[in-house]
C-alpha positions as CSV (number, residue, x, y, z in Angstrom):
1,X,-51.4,156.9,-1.3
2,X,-48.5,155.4,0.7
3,X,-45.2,156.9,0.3
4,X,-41.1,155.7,0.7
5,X,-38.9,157.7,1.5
6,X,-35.0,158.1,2.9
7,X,-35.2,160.0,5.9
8,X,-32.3,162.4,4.5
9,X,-34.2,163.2,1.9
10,X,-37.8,163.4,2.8
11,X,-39.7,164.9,-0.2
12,X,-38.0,162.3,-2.8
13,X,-40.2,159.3,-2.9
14,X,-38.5,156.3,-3.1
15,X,-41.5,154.4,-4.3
16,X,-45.5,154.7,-4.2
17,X,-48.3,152.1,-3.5
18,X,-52.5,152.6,-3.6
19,X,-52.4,149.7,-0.4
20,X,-50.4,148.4,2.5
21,X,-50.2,145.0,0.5
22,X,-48.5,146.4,-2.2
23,X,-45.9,148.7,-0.1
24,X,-45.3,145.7,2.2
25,X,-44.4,143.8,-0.9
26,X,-42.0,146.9,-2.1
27,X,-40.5,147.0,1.5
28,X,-39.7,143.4,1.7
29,X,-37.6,143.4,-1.5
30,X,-35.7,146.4,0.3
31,X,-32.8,146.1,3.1
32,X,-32.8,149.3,4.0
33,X,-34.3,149.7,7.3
34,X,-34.1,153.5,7.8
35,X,-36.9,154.3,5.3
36,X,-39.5,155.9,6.4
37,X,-43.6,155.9,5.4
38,X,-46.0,157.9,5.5
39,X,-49.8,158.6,3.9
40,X,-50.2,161.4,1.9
41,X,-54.1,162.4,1.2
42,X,-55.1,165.5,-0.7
43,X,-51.6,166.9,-0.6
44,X,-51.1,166.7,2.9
45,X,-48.7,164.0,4.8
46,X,-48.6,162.3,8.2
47,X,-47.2,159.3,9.3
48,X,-49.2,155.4,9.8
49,X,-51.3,155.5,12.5
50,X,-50.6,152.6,14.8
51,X,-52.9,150.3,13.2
52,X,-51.2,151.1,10.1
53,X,-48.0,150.1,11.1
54,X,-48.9,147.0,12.9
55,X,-50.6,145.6,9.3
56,X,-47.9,146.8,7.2
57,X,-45.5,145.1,9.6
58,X,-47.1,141.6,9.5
59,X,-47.4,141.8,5.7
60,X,-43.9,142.7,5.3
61,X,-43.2,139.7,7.4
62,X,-45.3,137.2,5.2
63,X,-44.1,138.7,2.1
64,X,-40.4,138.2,3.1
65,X,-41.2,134.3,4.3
66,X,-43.0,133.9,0.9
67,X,-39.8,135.3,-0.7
68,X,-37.6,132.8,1.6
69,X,-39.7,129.8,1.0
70,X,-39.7,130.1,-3.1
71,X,-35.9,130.4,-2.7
72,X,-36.1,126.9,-1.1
């Protein structure tokens, strides 16, 4: 499970997702750009791994140009 969360307040998630896809969509809709991510697996958290972070930043991109583009 992927986890949101304000840096200030790291153990209050912010919002959950089961895949990158679906916490790219949640992070697109979001302007805060201090949150932070993580995994959490069997009770214990760590952050993306670079892969991770690379994916979930080119989804977030193409959700967020879908989102401009329906605007249009």
């Amino acid at each position: 499970m992927y986890v949101i969360s304000d840096p200030s307040r790291p153990h209050v998630a912010l919002g959950t997702a089961a895949t990158l896809d679906a916490l790219a969509s949640t992070l697109a809709a979001r302007s805060d750009p201090n949150l932070v991510v993580y995994v959490n697996r069997d009770g214990l958290s760590h952050a993306l791994d670079a892969a991770e972070r690379r994916e979930l930043d080119e989804l977030i991109q193409a959700a967020r140009s879908l989102s401009e583009d329906a605007r249009r």
